[in-house]
Backbone as CSV, one residue per row, in Angstrom:
resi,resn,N_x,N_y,N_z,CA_x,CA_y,CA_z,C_x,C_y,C_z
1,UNK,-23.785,40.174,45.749,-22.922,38.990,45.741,-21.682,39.273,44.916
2,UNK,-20.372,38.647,45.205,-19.081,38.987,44.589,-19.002,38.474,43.437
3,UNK,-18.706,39.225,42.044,-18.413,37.952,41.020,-17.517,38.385,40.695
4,UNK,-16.554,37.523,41.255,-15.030,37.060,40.358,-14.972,36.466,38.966
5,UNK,-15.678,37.181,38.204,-15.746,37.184,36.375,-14.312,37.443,35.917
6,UNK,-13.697,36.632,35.327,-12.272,37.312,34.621,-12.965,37.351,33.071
7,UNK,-12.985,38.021,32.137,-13.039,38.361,30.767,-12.362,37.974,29.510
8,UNK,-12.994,37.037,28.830,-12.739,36.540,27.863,-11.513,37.087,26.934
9,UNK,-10.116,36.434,26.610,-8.762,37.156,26.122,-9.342,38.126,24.457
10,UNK,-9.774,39.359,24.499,-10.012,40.063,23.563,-10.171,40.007,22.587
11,UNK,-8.784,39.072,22.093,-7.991,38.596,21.046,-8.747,37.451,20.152
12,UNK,-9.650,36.518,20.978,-10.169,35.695,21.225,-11.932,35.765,20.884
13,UNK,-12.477,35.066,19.911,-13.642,35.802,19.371,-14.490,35.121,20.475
14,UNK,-15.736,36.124,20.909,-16.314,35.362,22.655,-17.839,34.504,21.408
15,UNK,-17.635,32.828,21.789,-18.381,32.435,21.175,-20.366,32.483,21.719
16,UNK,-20.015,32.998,23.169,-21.566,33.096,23.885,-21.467,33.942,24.379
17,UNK,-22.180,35.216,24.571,-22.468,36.213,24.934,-23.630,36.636,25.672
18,UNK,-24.011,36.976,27.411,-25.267,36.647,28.196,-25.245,38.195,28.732
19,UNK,-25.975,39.007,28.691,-25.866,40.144,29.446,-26.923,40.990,30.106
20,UNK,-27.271,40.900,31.432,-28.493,40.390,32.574,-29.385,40.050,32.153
21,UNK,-28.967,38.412,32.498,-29.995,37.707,32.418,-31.137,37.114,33.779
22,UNK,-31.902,37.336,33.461,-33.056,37.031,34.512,-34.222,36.167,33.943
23,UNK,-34.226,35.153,34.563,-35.178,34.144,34.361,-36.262,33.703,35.761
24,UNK,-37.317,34.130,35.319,-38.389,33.549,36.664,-39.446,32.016,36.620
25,UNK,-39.410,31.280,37.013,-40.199,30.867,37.742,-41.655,31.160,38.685
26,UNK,-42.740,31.821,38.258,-43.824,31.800,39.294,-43.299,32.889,40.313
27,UNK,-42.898,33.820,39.414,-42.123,34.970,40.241,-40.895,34.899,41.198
28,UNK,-40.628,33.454,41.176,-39.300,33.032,41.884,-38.047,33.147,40.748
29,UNK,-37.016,34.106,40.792,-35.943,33.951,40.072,-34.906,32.348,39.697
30,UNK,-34.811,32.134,39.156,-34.043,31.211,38.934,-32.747,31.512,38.690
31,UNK,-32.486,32.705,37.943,-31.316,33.206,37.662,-31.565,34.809,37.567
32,UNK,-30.806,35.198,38.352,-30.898,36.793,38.055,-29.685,37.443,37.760
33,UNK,-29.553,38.405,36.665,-28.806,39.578,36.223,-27.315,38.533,36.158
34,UNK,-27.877,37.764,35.016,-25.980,36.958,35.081,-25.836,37.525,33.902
35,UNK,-24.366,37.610,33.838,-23.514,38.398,32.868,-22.012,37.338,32.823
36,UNK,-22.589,37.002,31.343,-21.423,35.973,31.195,-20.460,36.134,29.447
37,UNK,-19.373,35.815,29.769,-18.715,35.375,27.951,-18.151,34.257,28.199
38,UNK,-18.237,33.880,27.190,-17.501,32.447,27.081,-16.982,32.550,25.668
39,UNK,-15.455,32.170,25.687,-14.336,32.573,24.254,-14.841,30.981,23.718
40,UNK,-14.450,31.383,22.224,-14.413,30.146,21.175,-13.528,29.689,21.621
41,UNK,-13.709,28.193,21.868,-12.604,27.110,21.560,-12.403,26.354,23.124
42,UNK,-12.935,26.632,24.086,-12.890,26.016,25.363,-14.020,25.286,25.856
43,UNK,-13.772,24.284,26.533,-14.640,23.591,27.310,-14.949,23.746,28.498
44,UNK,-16.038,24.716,28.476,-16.324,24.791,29.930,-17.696,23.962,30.466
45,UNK,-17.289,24.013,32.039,-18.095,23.452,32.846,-19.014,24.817,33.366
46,UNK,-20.478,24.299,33.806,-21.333,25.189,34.525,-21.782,24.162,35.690
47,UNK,-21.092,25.166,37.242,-21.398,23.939,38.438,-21.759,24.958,39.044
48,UNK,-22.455,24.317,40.192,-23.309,24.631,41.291,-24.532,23.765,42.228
49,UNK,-25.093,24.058,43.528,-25.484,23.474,43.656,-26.987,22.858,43.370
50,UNK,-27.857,21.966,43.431,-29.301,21.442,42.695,-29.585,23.013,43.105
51,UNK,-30.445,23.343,41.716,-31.520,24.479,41.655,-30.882,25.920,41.868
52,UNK,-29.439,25.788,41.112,-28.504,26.794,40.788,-29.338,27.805,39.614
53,UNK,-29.976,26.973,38.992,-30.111,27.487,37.573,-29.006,26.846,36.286
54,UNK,-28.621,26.058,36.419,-27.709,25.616,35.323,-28.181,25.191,34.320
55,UNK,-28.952,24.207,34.169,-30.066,24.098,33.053,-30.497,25.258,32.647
56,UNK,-30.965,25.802,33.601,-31.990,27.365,32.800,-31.042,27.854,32.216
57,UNK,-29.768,28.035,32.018,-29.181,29.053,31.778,-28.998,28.604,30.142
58,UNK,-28.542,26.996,30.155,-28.858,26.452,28.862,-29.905,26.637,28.001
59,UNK,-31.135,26.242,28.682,-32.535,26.151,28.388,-32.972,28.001,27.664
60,UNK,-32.262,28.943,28.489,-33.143,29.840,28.339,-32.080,31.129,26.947
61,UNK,-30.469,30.018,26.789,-29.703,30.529,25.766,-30.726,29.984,24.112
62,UNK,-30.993,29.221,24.562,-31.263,28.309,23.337,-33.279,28.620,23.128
63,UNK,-33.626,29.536,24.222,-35.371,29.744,23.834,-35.993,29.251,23.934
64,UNK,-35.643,27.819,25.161,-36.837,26.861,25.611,-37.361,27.482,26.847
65,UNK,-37.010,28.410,27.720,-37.317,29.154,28.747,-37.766,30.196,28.248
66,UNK,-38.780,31.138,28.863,-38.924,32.617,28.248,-37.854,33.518,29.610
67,UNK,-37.034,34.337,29.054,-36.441,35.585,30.247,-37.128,36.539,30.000
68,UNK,-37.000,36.785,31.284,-37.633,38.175,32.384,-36.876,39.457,31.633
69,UNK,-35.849,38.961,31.364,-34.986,40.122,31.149,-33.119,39.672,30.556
70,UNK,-33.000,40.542,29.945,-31.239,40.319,29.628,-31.523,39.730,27.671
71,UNK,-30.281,39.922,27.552,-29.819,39.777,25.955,-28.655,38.382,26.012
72,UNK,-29.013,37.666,24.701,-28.321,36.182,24.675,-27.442,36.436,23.050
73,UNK,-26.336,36.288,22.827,-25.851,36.186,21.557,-25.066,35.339,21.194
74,UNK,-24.955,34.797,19.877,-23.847,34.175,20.162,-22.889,34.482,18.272
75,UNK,-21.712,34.045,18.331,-21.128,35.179,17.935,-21.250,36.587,17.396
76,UNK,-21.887,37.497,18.114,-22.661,38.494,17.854,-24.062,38.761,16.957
77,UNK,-24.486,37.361,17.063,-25.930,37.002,16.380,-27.088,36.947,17.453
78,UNK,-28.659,37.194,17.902,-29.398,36.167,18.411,-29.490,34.873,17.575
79,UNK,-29.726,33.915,19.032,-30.277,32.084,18.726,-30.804,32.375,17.129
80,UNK,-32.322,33.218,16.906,-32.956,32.977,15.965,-31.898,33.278,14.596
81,UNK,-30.955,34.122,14.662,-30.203,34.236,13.370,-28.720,33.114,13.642
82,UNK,-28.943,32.553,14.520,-27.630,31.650,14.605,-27.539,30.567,14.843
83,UNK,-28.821,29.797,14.977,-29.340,28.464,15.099,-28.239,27.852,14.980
84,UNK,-28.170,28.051,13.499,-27.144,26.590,12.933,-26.065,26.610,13.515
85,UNK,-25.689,27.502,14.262,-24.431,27.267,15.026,-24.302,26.199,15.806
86,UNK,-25.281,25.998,16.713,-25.537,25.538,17.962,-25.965,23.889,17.835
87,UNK,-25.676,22.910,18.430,-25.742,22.049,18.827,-26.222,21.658,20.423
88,UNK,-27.301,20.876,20.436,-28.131,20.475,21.950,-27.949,19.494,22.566
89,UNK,-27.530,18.973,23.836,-27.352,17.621,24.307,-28.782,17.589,25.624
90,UNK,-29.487,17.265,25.404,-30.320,17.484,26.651,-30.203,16.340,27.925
91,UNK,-30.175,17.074,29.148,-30.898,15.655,29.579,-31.441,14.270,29.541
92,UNK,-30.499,13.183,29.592,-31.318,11.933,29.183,-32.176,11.390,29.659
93,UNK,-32.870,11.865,31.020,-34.034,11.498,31.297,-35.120,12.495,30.855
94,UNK,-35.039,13.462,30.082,-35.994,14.522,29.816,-36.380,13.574,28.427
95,UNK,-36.011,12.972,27.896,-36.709,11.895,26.669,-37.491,10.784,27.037
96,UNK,-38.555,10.460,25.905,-39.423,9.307,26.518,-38.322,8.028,25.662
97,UNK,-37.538,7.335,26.197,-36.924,6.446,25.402,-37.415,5.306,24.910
98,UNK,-38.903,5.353,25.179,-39.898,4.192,24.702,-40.414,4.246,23.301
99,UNK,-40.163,5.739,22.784,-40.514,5.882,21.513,-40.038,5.017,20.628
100,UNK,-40.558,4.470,19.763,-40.134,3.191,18.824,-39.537,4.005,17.458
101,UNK,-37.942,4.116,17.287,-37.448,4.415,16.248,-35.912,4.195,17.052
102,UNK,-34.636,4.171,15.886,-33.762,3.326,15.622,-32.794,4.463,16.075
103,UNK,-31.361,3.763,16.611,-30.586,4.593,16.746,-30.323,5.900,15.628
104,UNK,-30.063,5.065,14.414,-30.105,5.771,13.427,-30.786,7.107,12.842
105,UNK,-32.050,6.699,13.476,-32.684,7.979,12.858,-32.701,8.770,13.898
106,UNK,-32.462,8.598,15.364,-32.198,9.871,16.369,-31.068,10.739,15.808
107,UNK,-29.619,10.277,15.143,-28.855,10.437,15.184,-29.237,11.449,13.594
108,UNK,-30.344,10.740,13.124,-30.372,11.904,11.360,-30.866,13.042,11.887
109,UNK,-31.699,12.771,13.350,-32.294,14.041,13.548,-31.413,15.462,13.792
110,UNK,-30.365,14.978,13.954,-29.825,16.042,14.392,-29.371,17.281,12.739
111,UNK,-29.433,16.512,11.712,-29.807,17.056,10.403,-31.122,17.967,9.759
112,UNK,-32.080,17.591,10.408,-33.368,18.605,10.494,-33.215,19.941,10.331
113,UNK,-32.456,20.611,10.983,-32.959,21.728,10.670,-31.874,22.153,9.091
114,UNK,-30.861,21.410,8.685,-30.610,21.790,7.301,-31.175,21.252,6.343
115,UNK,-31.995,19.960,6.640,-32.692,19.114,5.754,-34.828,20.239,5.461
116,UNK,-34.650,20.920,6.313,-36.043,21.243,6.903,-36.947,20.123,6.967
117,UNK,-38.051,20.185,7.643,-39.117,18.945,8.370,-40.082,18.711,6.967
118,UNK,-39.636,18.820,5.735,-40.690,18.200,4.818,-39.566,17.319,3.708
119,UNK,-38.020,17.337,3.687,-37.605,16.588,3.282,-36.564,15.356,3.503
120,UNK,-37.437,14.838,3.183,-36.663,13.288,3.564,-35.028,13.041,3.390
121,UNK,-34.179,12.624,4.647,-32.998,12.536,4.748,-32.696,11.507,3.408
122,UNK,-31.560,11.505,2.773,-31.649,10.316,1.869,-29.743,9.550,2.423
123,UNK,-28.787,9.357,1.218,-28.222,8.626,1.211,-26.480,9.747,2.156
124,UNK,-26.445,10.132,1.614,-26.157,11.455,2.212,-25.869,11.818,3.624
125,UNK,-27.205,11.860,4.104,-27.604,12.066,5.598,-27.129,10.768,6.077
126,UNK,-27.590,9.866,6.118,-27.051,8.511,6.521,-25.923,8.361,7.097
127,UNK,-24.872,8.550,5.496,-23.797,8.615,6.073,-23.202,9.476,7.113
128,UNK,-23.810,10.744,7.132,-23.089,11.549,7.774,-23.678,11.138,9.151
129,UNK,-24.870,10.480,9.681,-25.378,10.386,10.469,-24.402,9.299,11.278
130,UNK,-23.978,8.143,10.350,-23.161,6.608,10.672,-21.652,7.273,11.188
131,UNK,-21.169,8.321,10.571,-19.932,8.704,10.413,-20.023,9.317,12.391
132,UNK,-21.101,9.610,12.667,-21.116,10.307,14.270,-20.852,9.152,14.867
133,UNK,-22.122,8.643,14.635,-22.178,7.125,15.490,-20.905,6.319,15.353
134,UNK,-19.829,6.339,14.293,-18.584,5.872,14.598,-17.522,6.569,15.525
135,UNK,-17.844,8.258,15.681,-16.896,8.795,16.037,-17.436,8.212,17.906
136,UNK,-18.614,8.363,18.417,-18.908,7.651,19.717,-18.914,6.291,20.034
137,UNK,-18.387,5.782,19.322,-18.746,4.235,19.293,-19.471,3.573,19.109
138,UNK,-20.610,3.703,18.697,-21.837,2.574,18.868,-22.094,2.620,17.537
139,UNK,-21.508,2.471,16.316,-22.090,2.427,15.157,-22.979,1.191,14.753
140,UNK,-22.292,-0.081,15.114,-22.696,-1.547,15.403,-24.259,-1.135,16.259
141,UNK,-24.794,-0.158,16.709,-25.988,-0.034,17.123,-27.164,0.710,16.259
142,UNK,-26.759,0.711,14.867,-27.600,2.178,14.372,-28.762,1.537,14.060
143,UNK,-28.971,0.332,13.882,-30.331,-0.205,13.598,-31.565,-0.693,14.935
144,UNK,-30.257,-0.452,15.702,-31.320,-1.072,17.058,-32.523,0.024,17.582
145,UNK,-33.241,-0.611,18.100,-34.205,0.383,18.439,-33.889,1.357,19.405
146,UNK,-33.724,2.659,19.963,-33.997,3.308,21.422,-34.313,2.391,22.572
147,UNK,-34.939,1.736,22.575,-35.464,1.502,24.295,-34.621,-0.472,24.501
148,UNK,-34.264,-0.044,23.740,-32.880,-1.495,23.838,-31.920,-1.242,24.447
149,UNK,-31.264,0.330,24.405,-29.984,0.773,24.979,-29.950,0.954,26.550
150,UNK,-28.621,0.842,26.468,-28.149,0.898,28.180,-28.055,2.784,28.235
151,UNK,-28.313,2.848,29.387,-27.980,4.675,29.588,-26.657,4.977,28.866
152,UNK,-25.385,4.786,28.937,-24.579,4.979,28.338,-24.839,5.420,26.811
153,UNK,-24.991,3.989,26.297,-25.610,3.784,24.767,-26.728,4.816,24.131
154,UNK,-27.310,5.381,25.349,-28.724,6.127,25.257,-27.507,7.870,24.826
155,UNK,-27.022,7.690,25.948,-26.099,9.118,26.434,-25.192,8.785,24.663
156,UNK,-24.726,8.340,24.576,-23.997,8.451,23.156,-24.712,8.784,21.746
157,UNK,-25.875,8.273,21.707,-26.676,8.372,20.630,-27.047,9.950,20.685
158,UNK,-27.406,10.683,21.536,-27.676,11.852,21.919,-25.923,13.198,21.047
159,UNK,-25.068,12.458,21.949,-23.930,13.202,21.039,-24.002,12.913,19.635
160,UNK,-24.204,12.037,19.472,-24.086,11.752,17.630,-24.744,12.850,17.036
161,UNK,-26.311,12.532,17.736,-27.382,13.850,17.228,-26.780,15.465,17.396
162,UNK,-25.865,15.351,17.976,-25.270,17.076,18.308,-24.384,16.913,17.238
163,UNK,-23.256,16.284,16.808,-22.335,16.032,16.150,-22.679,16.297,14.719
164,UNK,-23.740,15.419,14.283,-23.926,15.380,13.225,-24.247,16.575,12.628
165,UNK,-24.658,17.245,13.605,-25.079,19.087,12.824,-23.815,19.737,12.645
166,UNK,-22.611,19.510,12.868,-21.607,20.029,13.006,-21.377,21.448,13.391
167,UNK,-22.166,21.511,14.658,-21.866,23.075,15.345,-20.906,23.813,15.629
168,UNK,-21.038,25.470,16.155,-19.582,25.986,16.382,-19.906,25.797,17.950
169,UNK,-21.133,25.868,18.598,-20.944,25.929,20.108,-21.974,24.664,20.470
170,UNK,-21.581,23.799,21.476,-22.138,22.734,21.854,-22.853,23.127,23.123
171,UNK,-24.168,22.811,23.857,-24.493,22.915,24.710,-25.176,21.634,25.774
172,UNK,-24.381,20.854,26.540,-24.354,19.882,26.919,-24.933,19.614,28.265
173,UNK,-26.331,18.903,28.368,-26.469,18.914,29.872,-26.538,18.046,30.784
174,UNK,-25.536,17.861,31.925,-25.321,16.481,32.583,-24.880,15.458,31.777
175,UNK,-24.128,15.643,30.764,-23.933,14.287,29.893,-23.232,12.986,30.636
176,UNK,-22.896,13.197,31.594,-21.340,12.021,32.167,-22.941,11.680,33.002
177,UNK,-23.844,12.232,33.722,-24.636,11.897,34.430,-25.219,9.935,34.005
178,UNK,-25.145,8.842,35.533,-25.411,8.077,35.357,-24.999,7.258,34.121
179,UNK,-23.604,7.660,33.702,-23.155,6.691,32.504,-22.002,5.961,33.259
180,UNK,-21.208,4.995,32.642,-20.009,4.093,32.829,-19.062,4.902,33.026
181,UNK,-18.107,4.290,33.317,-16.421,4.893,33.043,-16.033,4.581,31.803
182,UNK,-16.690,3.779,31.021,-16.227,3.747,29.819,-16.917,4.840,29.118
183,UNK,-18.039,5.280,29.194,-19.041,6.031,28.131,-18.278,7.735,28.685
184,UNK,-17.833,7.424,29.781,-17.234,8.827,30.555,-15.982,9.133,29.417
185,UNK,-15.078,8.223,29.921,-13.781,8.472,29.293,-13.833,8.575,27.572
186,UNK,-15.006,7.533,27.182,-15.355,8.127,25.392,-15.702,9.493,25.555
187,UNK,-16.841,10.079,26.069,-17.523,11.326,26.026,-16.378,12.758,26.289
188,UNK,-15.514,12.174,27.275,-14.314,13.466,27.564,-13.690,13.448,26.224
189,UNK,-13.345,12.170,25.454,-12.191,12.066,24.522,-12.766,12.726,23.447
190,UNK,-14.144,12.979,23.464,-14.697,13.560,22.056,-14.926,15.075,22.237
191,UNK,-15.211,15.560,23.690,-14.853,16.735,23.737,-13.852,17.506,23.378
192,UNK,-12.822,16.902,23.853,-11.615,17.087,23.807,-11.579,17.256,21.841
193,UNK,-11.628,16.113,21.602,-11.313,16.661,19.913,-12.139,17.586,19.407
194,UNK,-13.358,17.983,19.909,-14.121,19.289,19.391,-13.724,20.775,19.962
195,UNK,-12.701,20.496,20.741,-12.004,21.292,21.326,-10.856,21.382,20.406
196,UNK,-10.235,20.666,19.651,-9.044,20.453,18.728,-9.051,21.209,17.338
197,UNK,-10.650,21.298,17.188,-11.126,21.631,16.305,-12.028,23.206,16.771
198,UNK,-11.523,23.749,17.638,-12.051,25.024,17.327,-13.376,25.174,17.807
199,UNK,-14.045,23.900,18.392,-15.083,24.408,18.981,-15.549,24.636,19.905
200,UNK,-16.507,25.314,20.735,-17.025,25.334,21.659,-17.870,24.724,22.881
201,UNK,-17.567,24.078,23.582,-18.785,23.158,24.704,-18.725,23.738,25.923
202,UNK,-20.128,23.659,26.156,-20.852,24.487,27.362,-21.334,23.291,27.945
203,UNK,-20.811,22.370,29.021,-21.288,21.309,30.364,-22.450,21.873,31.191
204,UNK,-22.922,21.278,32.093,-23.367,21.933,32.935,-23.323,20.292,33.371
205,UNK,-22.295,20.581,34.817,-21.480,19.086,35.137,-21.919,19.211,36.602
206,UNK,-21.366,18.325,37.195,-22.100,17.962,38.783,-20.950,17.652,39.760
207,UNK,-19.443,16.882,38.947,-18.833,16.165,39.840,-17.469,17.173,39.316
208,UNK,-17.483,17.655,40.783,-16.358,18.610,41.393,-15.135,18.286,40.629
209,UNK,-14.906,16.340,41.319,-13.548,16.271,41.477,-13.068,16.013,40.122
210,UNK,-13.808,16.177,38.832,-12.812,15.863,37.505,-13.033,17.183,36.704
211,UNK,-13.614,18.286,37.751,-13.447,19.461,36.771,-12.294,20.215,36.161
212,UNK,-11.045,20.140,37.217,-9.869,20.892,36.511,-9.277,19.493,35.739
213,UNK,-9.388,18.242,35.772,-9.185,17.466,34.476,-9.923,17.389,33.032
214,UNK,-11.170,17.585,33.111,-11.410,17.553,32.299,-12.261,19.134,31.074
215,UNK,-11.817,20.119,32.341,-13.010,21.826,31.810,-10.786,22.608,31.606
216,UNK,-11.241,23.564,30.767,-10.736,24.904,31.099,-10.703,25.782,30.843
217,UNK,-12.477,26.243,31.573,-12.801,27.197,31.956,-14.562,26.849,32.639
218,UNK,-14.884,27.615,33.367,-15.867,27.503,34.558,-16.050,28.372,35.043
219,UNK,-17.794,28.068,34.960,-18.496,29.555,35.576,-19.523,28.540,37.038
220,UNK,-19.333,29.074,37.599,-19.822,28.455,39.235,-21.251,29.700,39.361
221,UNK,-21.951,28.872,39.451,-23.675,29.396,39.305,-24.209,29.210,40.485
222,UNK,-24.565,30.073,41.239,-26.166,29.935,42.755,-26.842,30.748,42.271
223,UNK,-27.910,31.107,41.379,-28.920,31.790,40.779,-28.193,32.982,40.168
224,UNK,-27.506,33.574,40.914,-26.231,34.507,40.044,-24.968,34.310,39.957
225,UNK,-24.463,34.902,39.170,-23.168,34.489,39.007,-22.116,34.200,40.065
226,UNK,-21.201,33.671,40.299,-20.281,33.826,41.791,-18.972,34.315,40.852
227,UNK,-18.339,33.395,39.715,-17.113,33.683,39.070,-17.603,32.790,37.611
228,UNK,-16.347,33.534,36.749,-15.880,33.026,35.517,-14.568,32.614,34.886
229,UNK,-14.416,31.915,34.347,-12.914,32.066,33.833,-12.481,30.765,33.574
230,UNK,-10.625,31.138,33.432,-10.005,30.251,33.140,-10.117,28.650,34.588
231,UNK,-10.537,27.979,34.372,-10.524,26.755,35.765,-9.367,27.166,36.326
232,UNK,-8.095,27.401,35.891,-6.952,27.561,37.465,-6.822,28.505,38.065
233,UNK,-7.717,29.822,37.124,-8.315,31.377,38.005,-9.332,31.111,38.742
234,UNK,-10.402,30.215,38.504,-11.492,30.705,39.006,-12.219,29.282,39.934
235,UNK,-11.486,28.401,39.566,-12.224,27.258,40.438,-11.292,27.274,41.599
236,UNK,-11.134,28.022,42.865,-11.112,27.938,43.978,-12.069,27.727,44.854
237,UNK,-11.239,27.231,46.427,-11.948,26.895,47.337,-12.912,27.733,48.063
238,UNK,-12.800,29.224,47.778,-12.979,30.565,48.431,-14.533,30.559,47.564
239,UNK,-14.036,30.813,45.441,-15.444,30.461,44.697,-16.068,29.693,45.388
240,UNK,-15.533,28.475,45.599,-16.547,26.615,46.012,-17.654,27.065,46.971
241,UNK,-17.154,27.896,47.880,-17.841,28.251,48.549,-18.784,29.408,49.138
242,UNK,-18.628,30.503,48.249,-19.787,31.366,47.814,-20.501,30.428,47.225
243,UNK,-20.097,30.168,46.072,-21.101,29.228,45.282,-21.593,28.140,46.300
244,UNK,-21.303,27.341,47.145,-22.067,25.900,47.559,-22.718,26.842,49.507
245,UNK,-22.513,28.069,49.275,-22.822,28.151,50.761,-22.051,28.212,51.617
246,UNK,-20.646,27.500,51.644,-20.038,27.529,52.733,-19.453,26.071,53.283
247,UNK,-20.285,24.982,52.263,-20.390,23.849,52.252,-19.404,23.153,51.674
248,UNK,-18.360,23.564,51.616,-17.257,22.940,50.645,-16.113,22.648,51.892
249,UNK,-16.066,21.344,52.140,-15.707,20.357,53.011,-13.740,20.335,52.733
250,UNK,-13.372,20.043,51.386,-11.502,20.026,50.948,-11.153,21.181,51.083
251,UNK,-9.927,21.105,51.497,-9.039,22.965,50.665,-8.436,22.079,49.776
252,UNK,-8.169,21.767,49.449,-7.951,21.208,48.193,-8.697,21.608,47.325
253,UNK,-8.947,22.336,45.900,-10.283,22.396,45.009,-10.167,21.179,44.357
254,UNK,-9.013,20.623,43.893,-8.929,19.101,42.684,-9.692,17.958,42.882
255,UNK,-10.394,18.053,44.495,-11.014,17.148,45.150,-12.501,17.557,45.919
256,UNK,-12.379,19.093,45.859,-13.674,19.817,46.788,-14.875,19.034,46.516
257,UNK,-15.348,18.474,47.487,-16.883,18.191,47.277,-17.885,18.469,48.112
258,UNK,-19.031,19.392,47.772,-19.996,19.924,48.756,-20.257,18.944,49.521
259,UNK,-20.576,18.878,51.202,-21.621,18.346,51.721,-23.007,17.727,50.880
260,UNK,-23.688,18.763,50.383,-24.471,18.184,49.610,-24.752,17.052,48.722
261,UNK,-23.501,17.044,47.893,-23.069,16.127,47.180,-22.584,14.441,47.705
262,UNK,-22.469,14.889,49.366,-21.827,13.612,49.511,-22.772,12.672,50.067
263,UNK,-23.711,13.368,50.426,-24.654,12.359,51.884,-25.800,11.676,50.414
């Protein structure tokens, strides 16, 4: 398969580093022999179509997957020596949101691993925890319980918990998934300033048409790589469609949307 990979600007310290990676499934690949960089300081998107591997690729940077094969770094560290770098947004339906505890303390959790699991967050943590929840909006929510919130509200509390660790690389999955236009346009605006600030976010996004508004840079995933790069190098209609099959309906890319996606 062709991969139109362009290479991270030299100059430019590469904040994720993937080099063949292979992940199985029950002997079914999910991802095979991807070879990726991604530079500090950009927001990229990871698209493709259902059962690309885009999650895994998250899942299996961060050691919730076991790989078959390939090396993961990130600024020339493994996960286990670079934890604290990293920040997690998972899936919001992969949580039981019935669990009975308070916005608040989802949002301390994201302090755990500098606090370690035997000492109690105190006055400190709090704040820094309230100070997230203001930067997403919902601070006016920190006492409410979890299973009170609207998906949005759910989807925000989740960034706080990434935030509050104050990472160098963010790893974000489906976050815009099933939220508002309001929780959308908050969630871009905060990227965007962690982008202002030098840091890193890794999407793994779904909807075509706001990728060159809101990514720049994108790696287009069908179990292996198709391309990488800057979004106005690499998100073409020609990529769209290695990557979706063939299924990419616009020549337009600002608007491309798979078949798949539409029915």
């Amino acid at each position: 398969m062709v991969n139109n990979t362009i290479d991270a600007d030299p100059q430019n310290p590469v904040a994720l580093e993937i080099n063949d990676l292979t992940v199985a499934y029950q002997s079914k690949p999910a991802l095979w022999d991807v070879d990726l960089k991604v530079p500090e300081g950009v927001l990229m998107a990871i698209i493709g179509p259902n059962g690309a591997g885009k999650s895994t690729l998250i899942k299996a940077a961060l050691g919730l997957v076991p790989r078959a094969a390939g090396t993961i770094q990130f600024y020339g560290k493994p996960y286990a020596k670079a934890r604290h770098l990293v920040g997690y947004v998972p899936q919001r339906g992969s949580v039981d949101w019935d669990f009975p505890t308070s916005v608040l303390d989802v949002a301390m959790m994201g302090l755990y691993g500098q606090l370690g699991w035997f000492r109690r967050p105190g006055r400190h943590e709090r704040e820094k925890a309230m100070e997230a929840l203001q930067q997403v909006g919902i601070a006016e929510l920190a006492n409410r319980q979890i299973s009170q919130l609207s998906g949005g509200q759910q989807q925000r509390t989740f960034l706080a918990r990434a935030l509050v660790q104050d990472a160098q690389i963010y790893f974000m999955d489906e976050p815009f998934a099933a939220v508002d236009k309001v929780t959308e346009r908050a969630i871009i605006s905060m990227l965007r300033e962690l982008r202002k600030r030098q840091k890193t976010v890794v999407v793994v996004h779904h909807d075509l048409q706001t990728v060159t508004d809101y990514f720049d840079w994108v790696a287009l995933l069908n179990v292996e790589l198709i391309a990488s790069g800057p979004t106005a190098e690499v998100f073409t209609t020609d990529n769209l469609r290695l990557t979706y099959g063939g299924r990419v309906t616009a020549t337009d890319t600002t608007a491309a949307t798979p078949i798949s996606e539409q029915q």
